[in-house]
PQR file of N, CA, C, O and H, with PARSE charges and radii, in Angstrom:
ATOM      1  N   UNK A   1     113.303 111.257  95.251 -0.4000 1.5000
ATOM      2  CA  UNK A   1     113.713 111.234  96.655 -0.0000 2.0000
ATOM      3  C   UNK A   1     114.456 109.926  96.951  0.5500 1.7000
ATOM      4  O   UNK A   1     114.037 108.905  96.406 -0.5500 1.4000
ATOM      5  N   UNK A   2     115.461 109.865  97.720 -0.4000 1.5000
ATOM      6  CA  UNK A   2     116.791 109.131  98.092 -0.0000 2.0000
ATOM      7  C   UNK A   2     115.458 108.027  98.766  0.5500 1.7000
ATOM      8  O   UNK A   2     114.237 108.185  98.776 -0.5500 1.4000
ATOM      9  H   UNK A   2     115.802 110.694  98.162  0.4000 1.0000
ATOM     10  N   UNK A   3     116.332 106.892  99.291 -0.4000 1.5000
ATOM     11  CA  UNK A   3     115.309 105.817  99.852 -0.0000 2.0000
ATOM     12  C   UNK A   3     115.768 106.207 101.599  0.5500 1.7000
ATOM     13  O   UNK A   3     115.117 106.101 102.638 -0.5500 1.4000
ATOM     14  H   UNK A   3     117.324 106.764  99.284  0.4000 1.0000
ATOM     15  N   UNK A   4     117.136 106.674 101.338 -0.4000 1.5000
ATOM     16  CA  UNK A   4     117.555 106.663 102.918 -0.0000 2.0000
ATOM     17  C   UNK A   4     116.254 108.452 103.342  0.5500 1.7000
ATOM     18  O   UNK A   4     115.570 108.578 104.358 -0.5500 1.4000
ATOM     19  H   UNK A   4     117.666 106.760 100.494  0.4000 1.0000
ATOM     20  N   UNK A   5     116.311 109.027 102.689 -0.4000 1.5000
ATOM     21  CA  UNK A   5     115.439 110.078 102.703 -0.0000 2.0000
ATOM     22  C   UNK A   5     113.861 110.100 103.163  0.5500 1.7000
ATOM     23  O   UNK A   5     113.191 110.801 103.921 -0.5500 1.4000
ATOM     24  H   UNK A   5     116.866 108.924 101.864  0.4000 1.0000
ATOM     25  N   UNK A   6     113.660 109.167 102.462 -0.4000 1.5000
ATOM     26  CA  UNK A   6     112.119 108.273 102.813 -0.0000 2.0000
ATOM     27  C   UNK A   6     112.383 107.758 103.672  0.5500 1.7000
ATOM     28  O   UNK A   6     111.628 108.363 104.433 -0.5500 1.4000
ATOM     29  H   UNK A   6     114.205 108.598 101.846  0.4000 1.0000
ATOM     30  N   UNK A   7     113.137 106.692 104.620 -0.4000 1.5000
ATOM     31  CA  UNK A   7     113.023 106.197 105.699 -0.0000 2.0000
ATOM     32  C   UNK A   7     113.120 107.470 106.641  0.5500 1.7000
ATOM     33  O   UNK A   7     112.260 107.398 107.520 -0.5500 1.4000
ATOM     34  H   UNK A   7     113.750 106.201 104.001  0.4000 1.0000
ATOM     35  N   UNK A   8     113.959 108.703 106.738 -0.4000 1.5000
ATOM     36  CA  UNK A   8     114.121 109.718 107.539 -0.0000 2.0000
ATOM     37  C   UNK A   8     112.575 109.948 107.554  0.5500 1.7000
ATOM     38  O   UNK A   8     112.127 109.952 108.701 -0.5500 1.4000
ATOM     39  H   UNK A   8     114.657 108.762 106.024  0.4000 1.0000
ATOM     40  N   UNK A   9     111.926 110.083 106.867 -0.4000 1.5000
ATOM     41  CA  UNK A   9     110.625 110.848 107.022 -0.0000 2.0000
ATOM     42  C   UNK A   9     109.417 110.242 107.650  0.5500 1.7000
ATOM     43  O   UNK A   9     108.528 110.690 108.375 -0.5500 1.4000
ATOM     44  H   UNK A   9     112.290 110.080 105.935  0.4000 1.0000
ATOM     45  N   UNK A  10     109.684 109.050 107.120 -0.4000 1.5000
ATOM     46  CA  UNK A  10     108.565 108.043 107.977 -0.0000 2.0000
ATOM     47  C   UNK A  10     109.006 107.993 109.136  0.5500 1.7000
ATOM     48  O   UNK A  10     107.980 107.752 109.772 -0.5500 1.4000
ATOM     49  H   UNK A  10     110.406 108.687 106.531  0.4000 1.0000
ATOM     50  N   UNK A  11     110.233 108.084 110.224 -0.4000 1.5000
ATOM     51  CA  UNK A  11     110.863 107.535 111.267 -0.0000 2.0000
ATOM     52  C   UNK A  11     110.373 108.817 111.948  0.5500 1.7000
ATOM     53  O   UNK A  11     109.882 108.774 113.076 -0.5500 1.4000
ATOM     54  H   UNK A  11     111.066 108.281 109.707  0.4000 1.0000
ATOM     55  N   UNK A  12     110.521 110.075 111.189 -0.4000 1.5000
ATOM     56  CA  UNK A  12     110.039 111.498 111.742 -0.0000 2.0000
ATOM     57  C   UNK A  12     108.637 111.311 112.107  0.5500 1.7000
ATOM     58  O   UNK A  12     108.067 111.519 113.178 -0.5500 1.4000
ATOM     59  H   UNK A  12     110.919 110.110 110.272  0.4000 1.0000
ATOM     60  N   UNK A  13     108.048 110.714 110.578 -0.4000 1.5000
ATOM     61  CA  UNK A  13     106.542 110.914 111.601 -0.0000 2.0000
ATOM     62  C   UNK A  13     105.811 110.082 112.389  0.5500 1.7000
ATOM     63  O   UNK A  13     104.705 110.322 112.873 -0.5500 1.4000
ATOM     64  H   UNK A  13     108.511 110.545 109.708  0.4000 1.0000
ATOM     65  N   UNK A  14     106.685 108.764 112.540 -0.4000 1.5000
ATOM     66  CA  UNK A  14     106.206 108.037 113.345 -0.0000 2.0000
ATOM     67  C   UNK A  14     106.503 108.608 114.807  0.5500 1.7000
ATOM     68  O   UNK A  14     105.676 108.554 115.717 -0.5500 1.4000
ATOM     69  H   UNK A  14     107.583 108.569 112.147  0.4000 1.0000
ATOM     70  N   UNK A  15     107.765 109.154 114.926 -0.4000 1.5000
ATOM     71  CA  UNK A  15     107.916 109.345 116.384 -0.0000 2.0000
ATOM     72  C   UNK A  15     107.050 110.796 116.809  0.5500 1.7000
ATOM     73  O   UNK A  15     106.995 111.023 118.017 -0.5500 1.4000
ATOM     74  H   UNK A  15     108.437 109.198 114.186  0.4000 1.0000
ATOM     75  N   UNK A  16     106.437 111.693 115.965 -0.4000 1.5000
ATOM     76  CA  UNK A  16     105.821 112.488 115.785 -0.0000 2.0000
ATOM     77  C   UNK A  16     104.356 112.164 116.443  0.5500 1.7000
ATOM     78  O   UNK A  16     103.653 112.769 117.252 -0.5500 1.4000
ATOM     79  H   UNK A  16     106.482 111.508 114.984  0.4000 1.0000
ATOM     80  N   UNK A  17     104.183 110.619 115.543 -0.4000 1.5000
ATOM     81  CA  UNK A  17     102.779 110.209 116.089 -0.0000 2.0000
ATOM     82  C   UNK A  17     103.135 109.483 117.755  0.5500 1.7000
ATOM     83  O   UNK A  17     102.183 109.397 118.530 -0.5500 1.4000
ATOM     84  H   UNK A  17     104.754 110.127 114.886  0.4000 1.0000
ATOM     85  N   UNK A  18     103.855 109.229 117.992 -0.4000 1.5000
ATOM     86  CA  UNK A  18     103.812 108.292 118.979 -0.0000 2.0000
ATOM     87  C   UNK A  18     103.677 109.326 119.865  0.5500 1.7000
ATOM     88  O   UNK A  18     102.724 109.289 120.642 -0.5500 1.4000
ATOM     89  H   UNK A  18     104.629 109.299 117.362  0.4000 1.0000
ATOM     90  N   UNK A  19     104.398 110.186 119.897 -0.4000 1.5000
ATOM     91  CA  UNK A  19     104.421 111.606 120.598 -0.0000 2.0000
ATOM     92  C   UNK A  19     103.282 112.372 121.338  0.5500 1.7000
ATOM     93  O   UNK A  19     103.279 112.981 122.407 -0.5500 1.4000
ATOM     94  H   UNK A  19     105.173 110.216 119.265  0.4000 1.0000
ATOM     95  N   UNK A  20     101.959 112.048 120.060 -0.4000 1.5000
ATOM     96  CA  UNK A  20     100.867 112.774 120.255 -0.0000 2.0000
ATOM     97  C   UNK A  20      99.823 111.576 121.302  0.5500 1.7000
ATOM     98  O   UNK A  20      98.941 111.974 122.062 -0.5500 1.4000
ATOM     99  H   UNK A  20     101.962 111.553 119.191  0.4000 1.0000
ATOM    100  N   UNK A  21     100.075 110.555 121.165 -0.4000 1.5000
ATOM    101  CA  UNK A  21      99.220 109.417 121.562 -0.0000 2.0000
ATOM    102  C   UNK A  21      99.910 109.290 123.260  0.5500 1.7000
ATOM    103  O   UNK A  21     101.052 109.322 123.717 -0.5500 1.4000
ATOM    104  H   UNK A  21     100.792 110.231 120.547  0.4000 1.0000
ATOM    105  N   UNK A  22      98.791 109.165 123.736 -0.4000 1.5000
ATOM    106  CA  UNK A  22      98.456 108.814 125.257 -0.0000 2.0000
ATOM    107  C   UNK A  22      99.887 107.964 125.727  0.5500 1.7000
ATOM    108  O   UNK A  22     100.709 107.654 124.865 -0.5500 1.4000
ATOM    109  H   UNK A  22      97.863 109.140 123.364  0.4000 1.0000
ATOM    110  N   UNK A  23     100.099 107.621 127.175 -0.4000 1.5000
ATOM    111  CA  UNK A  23     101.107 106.714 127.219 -0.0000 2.0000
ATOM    112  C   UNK A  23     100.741 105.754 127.694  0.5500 1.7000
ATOM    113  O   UNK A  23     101.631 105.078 128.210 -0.5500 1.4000
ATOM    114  H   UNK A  23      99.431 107.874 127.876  0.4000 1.0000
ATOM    115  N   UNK A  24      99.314 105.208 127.773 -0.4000 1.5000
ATOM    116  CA  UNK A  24      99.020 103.770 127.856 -0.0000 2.0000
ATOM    117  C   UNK A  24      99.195 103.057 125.854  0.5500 1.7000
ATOM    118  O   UNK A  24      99.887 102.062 125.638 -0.5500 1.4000
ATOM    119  H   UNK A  24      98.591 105.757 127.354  0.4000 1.0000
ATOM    120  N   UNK A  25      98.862 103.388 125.335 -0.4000 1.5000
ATOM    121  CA  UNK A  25      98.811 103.292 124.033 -0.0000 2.0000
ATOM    122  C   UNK A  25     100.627 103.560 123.481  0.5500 1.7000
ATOM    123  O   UNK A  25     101.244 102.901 122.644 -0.5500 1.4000
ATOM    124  H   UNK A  25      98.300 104.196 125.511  0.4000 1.0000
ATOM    125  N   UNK A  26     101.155 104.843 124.364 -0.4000 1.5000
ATOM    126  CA  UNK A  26     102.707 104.856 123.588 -0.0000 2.0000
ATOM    127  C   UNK A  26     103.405 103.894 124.149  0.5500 1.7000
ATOM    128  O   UNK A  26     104.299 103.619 123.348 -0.5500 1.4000
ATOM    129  H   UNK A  26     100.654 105.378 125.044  0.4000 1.0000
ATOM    130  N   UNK A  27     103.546 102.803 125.684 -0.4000 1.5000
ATOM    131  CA  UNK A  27     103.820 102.220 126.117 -0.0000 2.0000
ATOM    132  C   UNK A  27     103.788 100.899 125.000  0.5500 1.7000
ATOM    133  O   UNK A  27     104.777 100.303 124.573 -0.5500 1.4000
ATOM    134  H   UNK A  27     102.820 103.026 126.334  0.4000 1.0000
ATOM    135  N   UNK A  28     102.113 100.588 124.608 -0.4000 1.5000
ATOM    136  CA  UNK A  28     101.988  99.341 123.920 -0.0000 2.0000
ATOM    137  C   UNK A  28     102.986  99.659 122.384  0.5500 1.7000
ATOM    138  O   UNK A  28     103.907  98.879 122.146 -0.5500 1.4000
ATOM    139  H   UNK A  28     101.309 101.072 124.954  0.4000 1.0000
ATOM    140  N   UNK A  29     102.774 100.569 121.638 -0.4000 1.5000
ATOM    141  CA  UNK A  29     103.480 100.322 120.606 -0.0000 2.0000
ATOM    142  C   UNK A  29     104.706 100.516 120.193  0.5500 1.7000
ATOM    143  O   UNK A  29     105.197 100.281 119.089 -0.5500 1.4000
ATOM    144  H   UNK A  29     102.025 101.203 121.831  0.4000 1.0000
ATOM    145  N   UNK A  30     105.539 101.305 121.885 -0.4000 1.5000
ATOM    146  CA  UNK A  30     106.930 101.087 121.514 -0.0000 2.0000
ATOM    147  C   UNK A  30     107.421  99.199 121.859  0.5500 1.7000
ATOM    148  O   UNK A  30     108.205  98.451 121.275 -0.5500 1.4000
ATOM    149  H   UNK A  30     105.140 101.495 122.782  0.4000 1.0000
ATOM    150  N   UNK A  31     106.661  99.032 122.871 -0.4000 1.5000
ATOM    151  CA  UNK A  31     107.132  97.355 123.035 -0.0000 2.0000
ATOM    152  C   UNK A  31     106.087  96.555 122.100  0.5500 1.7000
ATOM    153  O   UNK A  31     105.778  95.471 122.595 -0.5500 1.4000
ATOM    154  H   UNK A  31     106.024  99.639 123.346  0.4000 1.0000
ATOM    155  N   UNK A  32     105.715  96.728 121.350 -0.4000 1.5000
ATOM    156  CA  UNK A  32     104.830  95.728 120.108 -0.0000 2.0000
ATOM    157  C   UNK A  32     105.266  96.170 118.543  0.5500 1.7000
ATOM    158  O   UNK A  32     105.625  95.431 117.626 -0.5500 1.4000
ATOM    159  H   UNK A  32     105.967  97.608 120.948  0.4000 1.0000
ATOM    160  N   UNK A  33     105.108  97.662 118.559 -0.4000 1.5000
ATOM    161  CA  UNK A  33     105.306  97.875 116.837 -0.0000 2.0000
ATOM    162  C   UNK A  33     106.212  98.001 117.027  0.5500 1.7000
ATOM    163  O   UNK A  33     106.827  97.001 116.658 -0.5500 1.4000
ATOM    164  H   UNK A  33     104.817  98.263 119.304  0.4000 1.0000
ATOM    165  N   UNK A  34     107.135  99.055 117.644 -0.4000 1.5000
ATOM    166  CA  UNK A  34     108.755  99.446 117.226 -0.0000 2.0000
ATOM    167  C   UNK A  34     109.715  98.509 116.659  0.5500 1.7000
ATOM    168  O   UNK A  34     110.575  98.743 115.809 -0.5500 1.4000
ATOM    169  H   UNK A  34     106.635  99.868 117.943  0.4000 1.0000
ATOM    170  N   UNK A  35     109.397  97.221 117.355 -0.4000 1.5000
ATOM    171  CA  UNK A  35     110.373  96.084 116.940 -0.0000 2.0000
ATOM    172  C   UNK A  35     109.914  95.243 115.553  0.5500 1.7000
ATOM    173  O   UNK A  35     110.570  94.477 114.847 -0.5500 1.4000
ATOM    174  H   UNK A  35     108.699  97.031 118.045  0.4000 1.0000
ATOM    175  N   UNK A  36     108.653  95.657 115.461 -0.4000 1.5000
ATOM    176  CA  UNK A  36     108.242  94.955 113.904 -0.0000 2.0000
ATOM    177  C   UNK A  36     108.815  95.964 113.030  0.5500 1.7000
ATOM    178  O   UNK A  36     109.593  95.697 112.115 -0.5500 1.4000
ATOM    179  H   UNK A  36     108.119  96.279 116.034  0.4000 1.0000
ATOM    180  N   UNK A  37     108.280  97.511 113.434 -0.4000 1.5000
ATOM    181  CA  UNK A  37     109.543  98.086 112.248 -0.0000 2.0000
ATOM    182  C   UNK A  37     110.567  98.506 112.035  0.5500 1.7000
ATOM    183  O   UNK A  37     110.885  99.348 111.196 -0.5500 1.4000
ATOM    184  H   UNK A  37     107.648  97.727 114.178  0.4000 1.0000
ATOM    185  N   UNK A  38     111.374  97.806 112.988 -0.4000 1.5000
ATOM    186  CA  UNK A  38     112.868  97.858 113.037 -0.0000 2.0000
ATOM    187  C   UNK A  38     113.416  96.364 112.095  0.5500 1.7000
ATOM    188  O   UNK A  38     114.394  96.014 111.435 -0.5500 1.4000
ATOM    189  H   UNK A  38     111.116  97.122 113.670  0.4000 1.0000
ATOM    190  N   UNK A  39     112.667  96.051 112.344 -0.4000 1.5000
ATOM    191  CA  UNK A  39     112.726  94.224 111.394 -0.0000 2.0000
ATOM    192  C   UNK A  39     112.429  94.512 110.049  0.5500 1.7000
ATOM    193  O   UNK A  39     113.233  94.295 109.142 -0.5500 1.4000
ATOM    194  H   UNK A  39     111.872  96.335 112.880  0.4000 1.0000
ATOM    195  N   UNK A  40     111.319  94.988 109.883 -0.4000 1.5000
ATOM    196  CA  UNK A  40     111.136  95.397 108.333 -0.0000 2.0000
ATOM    197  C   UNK A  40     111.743  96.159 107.782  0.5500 1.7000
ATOM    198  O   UNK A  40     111.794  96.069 106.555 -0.5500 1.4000
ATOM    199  H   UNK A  40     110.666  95.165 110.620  0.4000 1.0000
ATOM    200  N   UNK A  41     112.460  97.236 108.476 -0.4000 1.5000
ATOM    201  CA  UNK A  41     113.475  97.841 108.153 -0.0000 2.0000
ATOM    202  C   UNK A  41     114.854  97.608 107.641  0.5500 1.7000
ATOM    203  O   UNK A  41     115.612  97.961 106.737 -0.5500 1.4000
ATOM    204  H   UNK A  41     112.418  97.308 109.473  0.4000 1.0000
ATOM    205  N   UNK A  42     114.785  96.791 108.739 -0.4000 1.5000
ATOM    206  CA  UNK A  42     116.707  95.759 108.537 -0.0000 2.0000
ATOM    207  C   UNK A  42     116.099  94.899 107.724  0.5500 1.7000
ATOM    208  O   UNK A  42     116.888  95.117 106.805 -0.5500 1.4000
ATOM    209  H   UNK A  42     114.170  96.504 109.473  0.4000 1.0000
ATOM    210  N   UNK A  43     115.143  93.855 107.123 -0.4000 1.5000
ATOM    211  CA  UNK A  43     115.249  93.343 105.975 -0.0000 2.0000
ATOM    212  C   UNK A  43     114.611  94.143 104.569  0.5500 1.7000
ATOM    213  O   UNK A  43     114.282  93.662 103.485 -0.5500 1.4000
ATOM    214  H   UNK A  43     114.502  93.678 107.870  0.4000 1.0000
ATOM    215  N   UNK A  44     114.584  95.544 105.056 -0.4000 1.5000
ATOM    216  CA  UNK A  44     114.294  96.673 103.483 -0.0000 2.0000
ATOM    217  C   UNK A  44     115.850  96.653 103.313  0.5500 1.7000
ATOM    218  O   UNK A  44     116.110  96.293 102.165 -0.5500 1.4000
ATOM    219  H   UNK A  44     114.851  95.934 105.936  0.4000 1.0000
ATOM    220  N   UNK A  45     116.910  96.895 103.998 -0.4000 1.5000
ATOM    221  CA  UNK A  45     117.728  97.084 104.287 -0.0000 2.0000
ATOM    222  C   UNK A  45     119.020  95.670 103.193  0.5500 1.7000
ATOM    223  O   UNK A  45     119.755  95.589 102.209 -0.5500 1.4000
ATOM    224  H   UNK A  45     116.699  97.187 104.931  0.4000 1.0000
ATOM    225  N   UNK A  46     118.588  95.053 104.105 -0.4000 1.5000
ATOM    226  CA  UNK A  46     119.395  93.518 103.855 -0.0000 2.0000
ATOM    227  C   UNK A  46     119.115  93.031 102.192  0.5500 1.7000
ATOM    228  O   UNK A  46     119.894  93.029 101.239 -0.5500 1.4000
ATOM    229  H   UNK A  46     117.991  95.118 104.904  0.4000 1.0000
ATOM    230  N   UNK A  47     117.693  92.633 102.284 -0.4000 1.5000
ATOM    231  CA  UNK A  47     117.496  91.767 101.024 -0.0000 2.0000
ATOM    232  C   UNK A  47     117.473  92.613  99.776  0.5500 1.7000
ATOM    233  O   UNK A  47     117.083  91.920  98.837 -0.5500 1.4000
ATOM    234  H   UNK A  47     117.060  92.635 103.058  0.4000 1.0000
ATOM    235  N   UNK A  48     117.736  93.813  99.425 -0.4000 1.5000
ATOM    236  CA  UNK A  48     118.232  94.107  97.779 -0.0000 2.0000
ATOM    237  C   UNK A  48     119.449  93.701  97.332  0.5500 1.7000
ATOM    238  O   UNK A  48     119.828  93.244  96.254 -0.5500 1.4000
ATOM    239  H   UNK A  48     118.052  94.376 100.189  0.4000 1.0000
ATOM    240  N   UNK A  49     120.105  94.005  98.577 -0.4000 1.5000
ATOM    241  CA  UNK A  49     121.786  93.473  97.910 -0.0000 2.0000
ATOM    242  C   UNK A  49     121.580  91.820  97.668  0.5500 1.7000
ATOM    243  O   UNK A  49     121.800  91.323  96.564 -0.5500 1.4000
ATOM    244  H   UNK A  49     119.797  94.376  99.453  0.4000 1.0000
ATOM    245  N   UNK A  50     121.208  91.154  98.630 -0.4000 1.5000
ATOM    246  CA  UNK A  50     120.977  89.946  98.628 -0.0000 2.0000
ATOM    247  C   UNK A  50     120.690  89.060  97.488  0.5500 1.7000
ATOM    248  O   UNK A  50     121.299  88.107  97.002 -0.5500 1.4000
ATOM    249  H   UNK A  50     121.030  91.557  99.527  0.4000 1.0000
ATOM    250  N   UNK A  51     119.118  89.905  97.085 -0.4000 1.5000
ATOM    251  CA  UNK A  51     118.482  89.417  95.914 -0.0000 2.0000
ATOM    252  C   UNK A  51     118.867  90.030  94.634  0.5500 1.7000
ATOM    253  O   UNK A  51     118.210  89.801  93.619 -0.5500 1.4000
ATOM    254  H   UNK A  51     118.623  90.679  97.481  0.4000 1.0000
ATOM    255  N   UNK A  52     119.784  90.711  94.629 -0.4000 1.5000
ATOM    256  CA  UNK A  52     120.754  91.298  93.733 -0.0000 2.0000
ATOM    257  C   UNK A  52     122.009  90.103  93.296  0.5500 1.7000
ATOM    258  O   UNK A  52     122.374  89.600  92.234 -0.5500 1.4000
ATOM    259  H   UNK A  52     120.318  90.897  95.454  0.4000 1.0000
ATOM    260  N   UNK A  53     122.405  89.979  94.681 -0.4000 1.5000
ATOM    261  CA  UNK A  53     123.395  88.755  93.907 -0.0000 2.0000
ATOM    262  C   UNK A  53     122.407  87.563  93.708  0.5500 1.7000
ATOM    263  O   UNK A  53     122.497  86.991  92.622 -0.5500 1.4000
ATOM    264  H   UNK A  53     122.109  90.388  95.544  0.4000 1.0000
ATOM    265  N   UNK A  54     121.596  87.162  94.484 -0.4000 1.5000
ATOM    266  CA  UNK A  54     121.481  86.116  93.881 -0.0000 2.0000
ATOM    267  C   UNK A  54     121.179  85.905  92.362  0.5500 1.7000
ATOM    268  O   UNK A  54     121.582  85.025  91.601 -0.5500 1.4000
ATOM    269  H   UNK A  54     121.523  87.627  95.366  0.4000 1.0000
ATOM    270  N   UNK A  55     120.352  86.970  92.144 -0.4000 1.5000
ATOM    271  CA  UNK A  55     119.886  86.965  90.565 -0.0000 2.0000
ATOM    272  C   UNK A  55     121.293  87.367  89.388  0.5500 1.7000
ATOM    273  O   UNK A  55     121.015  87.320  88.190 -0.5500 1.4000
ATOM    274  H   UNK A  55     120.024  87.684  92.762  0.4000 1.0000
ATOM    275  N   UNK A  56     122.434  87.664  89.709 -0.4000 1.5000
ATOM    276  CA  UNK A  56     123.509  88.035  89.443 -0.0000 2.0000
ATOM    277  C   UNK A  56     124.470  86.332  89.286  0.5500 1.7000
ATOM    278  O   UNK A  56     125.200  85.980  88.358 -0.5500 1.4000
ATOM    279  H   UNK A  56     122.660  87.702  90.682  0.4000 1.0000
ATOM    280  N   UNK A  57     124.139  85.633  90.443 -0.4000 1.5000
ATOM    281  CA  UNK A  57     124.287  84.256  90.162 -0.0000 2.0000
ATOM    282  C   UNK A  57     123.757  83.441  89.294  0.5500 1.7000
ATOM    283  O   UNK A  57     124.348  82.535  88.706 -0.5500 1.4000
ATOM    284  H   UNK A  57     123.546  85.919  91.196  0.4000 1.0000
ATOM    285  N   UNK A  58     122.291  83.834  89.164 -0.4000 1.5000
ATOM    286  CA  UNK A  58     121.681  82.925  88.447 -0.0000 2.0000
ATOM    287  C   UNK A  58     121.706  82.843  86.917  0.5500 1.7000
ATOM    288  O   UNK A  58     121.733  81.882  86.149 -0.5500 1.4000
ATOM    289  H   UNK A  58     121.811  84.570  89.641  0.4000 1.0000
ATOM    290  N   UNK A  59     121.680  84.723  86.651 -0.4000 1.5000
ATOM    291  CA  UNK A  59     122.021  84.812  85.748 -0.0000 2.0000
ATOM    292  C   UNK A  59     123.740  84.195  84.940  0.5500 1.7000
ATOM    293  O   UNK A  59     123.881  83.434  83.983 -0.5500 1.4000
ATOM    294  H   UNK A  59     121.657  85.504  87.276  0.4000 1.0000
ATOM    295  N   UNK A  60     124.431  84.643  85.486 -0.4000 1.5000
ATOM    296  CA  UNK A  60     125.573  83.643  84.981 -0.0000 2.0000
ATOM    297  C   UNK A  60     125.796  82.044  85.025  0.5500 1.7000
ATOM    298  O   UNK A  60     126.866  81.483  84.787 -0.5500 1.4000
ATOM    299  H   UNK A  60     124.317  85.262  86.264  0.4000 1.0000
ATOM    300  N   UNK A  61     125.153  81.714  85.210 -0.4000 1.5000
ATOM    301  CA  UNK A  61     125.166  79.627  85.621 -0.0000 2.0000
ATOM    302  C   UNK A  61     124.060  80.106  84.505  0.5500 1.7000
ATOM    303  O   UNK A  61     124.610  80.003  83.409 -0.5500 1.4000
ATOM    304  H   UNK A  61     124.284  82.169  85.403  0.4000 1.0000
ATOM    305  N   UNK A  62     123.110  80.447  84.397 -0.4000 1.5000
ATOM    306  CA  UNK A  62     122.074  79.932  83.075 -0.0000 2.0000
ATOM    307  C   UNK A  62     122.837  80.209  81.969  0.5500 1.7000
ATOM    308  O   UNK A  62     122.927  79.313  81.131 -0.5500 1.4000
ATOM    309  H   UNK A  62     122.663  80.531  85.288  0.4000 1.0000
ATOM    310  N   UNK A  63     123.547  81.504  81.729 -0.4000 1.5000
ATOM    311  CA  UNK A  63     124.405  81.891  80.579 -0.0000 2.0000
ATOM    312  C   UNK A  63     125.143  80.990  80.035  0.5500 1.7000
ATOM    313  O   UNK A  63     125.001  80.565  78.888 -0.5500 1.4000
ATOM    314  H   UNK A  63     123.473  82.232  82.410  0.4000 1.0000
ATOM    315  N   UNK A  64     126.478  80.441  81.311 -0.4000 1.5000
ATOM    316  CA  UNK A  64     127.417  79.328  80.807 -0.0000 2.0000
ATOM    317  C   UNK A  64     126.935  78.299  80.603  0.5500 1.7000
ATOM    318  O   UNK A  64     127.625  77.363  80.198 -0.5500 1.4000
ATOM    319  H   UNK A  64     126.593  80.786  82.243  0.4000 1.0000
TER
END
């Protein structure tokens, strides 16, 4: 399974769960969690390429 595939599914069932939960409780975790996993997301997102080059750097400077 694709990774963008896996994020579709978790995003499904989170809003799935939020759905089912009360709205004193859906209130708190769209303004508390949503934004933690929108962050963990954008750095699932960000840091492979990242830590891709860097190790792509490192590897060539140790080589030469």
């Amino acid at each position: 399974m694709s990774i963008s595939m896996f994020i579709l599914v978790i995003c499904t069932s989170w809003i799935i769960f939020i759905c089912m939960l009360n709205a004193q409780i859906r209130k708190l975790v769209l303004c508390q969690l949503l934004p933690c996993i929108a962050v963990t997301a954008g750095l699932f997102f960000i840091l492979p390429p990242v830590f891709k080059a860097l190790m792509d750097f490192l590897t060539r400077n140790i080589r030469s």
